[in-house]
C-alpha positions in Angstrom: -1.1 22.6 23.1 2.3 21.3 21.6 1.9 19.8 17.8 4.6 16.9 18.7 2.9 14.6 21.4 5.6 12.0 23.2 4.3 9.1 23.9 5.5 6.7 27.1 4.3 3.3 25.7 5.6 1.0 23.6 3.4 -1.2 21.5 5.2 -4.2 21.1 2.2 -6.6 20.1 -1.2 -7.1 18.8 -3.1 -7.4 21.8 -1.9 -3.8 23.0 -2.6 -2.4 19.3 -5.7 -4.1 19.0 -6.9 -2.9 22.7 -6.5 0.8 21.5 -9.1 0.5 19.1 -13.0 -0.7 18.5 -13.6 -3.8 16.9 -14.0 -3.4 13.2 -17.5 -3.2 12.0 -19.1 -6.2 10.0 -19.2 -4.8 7.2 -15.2 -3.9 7.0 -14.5 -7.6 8.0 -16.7 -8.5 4.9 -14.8 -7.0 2.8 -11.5 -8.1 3.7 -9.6 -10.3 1.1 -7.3 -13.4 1.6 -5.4 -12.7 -1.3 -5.5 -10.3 -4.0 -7.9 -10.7 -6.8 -7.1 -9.7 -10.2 -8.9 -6.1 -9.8 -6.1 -5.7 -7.2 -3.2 -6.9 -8.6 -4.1 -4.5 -11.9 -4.5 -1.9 -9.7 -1.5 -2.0 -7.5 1.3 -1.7 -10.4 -0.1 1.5 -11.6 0.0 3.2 -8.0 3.8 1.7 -7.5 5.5 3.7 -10.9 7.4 6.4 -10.2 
């Protein structure tokens, strides 16, 4: 089987992306934040540094 797979669809909005996966299960929807809280926004400028 080739490694490089070409693909014939374009996925030009949500609906399509969404309708190539499951639903997310409860428990990743629970966690999912609005905004960032301040573990997060500690967190994120040690990841971005060169």
């Amino acid at each position: 089987m080739d490694a490089q797979v070409k693909h014939s669809t374009t996925i030009s909005d949500e609906a399509t992306l969404r309708g190539l996966y499951e639903p997310p299960m409860e428990l990743a929807v629970l966690k999912q934040l609005d905004r960032l809280d301040p573990h997060c926004r500690n967190f994120l400028p040690i990841r971005l540094l060169p």
